[in-house]
N, C-alpha and C positions, 0 to 999 in steps of 0.2 A: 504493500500500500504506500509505502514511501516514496517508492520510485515512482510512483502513478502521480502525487501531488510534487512532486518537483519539476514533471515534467506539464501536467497542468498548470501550474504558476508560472512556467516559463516558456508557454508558447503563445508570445508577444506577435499578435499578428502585424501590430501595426510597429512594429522594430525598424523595418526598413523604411516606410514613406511618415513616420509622424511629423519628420518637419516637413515636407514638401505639403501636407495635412493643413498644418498652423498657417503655414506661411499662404495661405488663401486668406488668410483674417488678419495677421502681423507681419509685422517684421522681425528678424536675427535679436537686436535688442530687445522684445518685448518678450522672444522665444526665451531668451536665456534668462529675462527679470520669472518669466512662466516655471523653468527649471528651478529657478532659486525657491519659487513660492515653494512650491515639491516639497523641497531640502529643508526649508525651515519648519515645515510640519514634520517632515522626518526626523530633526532635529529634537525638535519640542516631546515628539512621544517616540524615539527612540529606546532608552532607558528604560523611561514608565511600564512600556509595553512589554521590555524583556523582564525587566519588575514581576508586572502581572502574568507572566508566562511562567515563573517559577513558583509563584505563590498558589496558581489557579489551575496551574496546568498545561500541558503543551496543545493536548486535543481541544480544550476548548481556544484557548489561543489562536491556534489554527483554521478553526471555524467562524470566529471572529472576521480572520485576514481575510481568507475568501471571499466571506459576505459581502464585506467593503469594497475590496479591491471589483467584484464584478457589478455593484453598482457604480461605481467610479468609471468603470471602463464605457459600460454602457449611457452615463452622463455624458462623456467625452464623444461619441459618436454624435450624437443631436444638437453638439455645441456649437455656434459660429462667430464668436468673440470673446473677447480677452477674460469679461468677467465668468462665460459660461465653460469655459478653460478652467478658469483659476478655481470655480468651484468644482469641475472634478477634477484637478490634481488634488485639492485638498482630501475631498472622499478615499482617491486612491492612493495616495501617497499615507496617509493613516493604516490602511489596510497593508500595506507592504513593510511598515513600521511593525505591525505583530508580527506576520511571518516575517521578518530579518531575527536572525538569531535565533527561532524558535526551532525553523527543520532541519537547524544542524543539532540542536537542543539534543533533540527529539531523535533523531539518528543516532545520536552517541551515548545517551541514556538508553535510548533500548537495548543496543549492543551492551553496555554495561549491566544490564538485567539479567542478562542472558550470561553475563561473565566472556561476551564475544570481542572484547575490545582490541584484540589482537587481529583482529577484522576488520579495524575500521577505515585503513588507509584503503583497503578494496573496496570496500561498501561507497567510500568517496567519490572513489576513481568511475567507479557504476554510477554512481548518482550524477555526478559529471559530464558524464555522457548521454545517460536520462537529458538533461536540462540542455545540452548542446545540441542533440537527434530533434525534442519536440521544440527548440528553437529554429533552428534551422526549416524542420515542417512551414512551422506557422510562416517565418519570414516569406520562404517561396511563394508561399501561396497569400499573404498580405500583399505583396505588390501586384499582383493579379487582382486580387480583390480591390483591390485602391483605383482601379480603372474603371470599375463599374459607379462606386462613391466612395468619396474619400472618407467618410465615416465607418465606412462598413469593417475595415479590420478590427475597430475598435470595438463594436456591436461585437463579433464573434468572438475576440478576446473574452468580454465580459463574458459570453454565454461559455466559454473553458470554463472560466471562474466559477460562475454558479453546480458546473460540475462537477470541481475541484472543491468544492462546498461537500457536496452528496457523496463525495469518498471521504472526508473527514470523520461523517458518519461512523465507521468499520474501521477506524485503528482505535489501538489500541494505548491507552496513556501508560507511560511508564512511571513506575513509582519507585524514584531513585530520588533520596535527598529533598521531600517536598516541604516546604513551609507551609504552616495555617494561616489564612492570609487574615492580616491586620495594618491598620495604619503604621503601629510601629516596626512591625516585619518589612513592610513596604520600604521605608525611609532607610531601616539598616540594610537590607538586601540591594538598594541602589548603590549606599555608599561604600558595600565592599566590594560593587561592580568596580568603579573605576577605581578604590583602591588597592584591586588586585590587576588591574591592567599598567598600573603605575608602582608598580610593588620592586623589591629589588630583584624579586624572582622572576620579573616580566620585562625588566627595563631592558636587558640587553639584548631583545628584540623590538621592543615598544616603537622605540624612533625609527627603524629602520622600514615598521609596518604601517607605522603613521606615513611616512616618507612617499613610501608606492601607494599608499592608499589614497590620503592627498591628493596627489596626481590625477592617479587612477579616476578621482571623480571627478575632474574637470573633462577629462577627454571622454568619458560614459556621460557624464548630462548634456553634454554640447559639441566641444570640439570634434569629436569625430564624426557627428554629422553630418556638423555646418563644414568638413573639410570633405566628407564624399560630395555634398551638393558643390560645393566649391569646383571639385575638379570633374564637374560636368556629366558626373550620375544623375537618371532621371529615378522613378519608381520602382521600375520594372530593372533598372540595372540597375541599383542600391539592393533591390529585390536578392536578384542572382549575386552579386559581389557577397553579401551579408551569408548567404545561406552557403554560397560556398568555404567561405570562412568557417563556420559554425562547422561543415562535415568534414573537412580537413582538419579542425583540431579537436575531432572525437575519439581517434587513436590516442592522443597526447593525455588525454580522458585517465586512460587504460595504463598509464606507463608509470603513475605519481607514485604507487605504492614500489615501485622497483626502483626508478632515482631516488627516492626519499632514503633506499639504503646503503646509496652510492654517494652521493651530491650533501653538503653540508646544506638545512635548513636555510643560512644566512647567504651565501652563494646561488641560490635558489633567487631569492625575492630580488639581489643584485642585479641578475641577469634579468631579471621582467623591467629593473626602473633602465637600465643599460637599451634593453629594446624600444620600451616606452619612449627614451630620449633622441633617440636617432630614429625614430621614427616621422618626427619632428623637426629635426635641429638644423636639416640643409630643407623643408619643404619649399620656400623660394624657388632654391635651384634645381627641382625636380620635375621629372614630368610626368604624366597619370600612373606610367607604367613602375615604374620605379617605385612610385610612392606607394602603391598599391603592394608591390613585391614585400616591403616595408610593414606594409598594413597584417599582410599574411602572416609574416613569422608570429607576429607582437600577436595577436588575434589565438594563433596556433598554438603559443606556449600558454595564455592566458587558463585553460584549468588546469597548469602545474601551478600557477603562480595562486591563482584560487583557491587552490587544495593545500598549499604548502603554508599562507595566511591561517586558515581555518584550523590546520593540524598543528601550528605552534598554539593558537589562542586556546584549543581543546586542550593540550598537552599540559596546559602550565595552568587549569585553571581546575575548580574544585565542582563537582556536579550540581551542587545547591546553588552556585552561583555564574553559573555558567552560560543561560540564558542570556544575565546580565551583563555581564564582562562580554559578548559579543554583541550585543547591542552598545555596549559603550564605546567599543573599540569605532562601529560604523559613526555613530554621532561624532566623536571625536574626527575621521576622517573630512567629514563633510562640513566642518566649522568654515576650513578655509575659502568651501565654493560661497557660502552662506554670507562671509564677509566680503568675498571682492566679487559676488555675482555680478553688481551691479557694475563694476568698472571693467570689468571682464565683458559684459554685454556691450557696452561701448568702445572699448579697444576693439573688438572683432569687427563692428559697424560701419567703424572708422579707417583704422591701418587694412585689416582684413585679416581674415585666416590664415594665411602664408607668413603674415610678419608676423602674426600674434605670436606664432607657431614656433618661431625662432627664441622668444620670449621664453615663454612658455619650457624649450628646452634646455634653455641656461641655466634656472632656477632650479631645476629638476638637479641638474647633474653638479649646479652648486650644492643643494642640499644635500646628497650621495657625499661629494670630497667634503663636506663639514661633519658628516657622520662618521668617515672613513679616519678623517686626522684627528679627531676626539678621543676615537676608541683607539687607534694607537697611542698617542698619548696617556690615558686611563692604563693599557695594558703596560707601558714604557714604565709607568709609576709603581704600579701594581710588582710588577718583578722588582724594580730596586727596593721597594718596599720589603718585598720576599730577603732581598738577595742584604739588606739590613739584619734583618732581622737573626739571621742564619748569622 
């Protein structure tokens, strides 16, 4: 049943044409002010929501997100301006706030139930592929759909959802580490959320996943849109580019639990911000084909990079609070889009895509070299400190 709702929640019909969608009603600025609205409700009940996932449950958690998310989806079909937008991202953007954090919750407590945790890099790697296979579906067949009305992906998405409602039904909740929910259960279980994602037992990954993940949300809420419509994709070829992304890196799906025992964790998430940055960092002097070759790799490795995020934040984190601590780690990522959406919507309007783009990969890969000389440093200290002591 798990595989059946990750792949329901994850076939985005309308992945491929939503901005080509919008941009019948707005503009690039008004799109990415649209994104931020998104992000600041995700923001806002992040937390709360993986809160009440641990307090209340995963199954009903889950039943929750659905509900939401397929009325939202279905709001967005009927909409044709900024405000009929802005109220269903708010709907759906709520809804994806419970499920974040809960179906991994939810996946690694039941293997824990079962005493199968020694399973869970595969069960990932499967679920992985779940969500990349009925991505991929939906994409194809949304830019198709997008010809007949450009609301209609949206309509069908929702009606996934309401599906993805009615198999929540038939799992089963796992009872590992539950809290009786109370106000003041609530209030402690958030603060050991982020106190255990900022813990000394989490830092020497913390920045580095803050780092990619940062990133990561600026180019998933916008840039990599507004960069295919940029380099002269329509619908139907945003369609085919996207879907074939999605089934070329469902093998890479398959392969996490086998590098994760070759490849160090931290080398891992390097090589995604190293792709992420050069995916970027000459756009100017590139032309479709190129940049797209570019788009592939970065695209391809993204469920190692996925799965290798989720299995350090599982690894270091305690079951009762585990909900939380992955909802905290998302809110945290997405602060930075939250505070410069709006000059970020205007830089793109303005210079464009291509120069944004160059921007965009300086900082990336400053942030990387100010990671990189700290921890040497910390480490440089750390031995003389040893090499004292001794």
């Amino acid at each position: 049943m798990g595989y059946w709702l990750v792949a329901l929640n994850n076939a985005f019909f309308w992945y491929a044409p939503w901005l080509l969608f919008v941009y019948q009603y707005i503009d690039i600025q008004q799109a990415t002010v649209l994104q931020l609205i998104g992000m600041v409700i995700r923001i806002v009940s992040e937390v709360p929501t993986g809160t009440i996932c641990d307090l209340l449950g995963k199954k009903k958690t889950l039943m929750v997100a659905f509900f939401l998310t397929a009325v939202g989806e279905t709001t967005m079909a009927f909409s044709t301006n900024f405000i009929g937008f802005t109220v269903a991202y708010v709907i759906i953007n709520f809804g994806y706030s419970f499920y974040s954090g809960t179906m991994d919750a939810f996946t690694y407590d039941s293997l824990a139930e079962t005493n199968d945790l020694d399973q869970y890099p595969k069960v990932l790697s499967r679920s992985n592929a779940y969500l990349n296979l009925s991505t991929a579906v939906a994409t194809i067949a949304g830019g198709f759909l997008f010809r007949f009305w450009g609301g209609l992906p949206f309509l069908v998405t929702g009606m996934t959802k309401f599906l993805g409602l009615i198999v929540t039904f038939f799992i089963t909740e796992p009872k590992v580490d539950t809290y009786v929910f109370s106000l003041v259960n609530f209030v402690e279980v958030t603060k050991k959320g982020f106190k255990q994602l900022f813990s000394k037992r989490m830092m020497k990954f913390t920045v580095l996943l803050l780092i990619i993940g940062a990133f990561s949300t600026v180019t998933y809420e916008i840039l990599d849109d507004a960069a295919v419509v940029n380099w002269g994709y329509g619908a139907t070829g945003i369609s085919i580019l996207y879907t074939s992304l999605l089934v070329f890196s469902i093998p890479s799906s398959f392969v996490y639990d086998k590098i994760a025992k070759k490849i160090k964790s931290e080398v891992l998430v390097i090589l995604a911000i190293l792709l992420l940055g050069l995916n970027y960092l000459l756009a100017p002097w590139l032309d479709v084909y190129v940049w797209t070759g570019l788009f592939f790799l970065r695209v391809i490795y993204s469920p190692i990079k996925k799965a290798v995020v989720t299995d350090i934040l599982n690894q270091h984190t305690d079951s009762n609070i585990r909900a939380t601590t992955l909802s905290t780690y998302e809110l945290v990522i997405k602060l930075p889009f939250v505070i410069l959406g709006v000059p970020i919507g205007m830089a793109l309007k303005v210079f464009g895509v291509r120069s944004f783009s160059v921007l965009f990969s300086v900082l990336l890969f400053l942030s990387l070299a100010i990671y990189l000389l700290f921890k040497r440093i910390t480490v440089k200290n750390r031995n003389n400190l040893i090499g004292t002591v001794k």
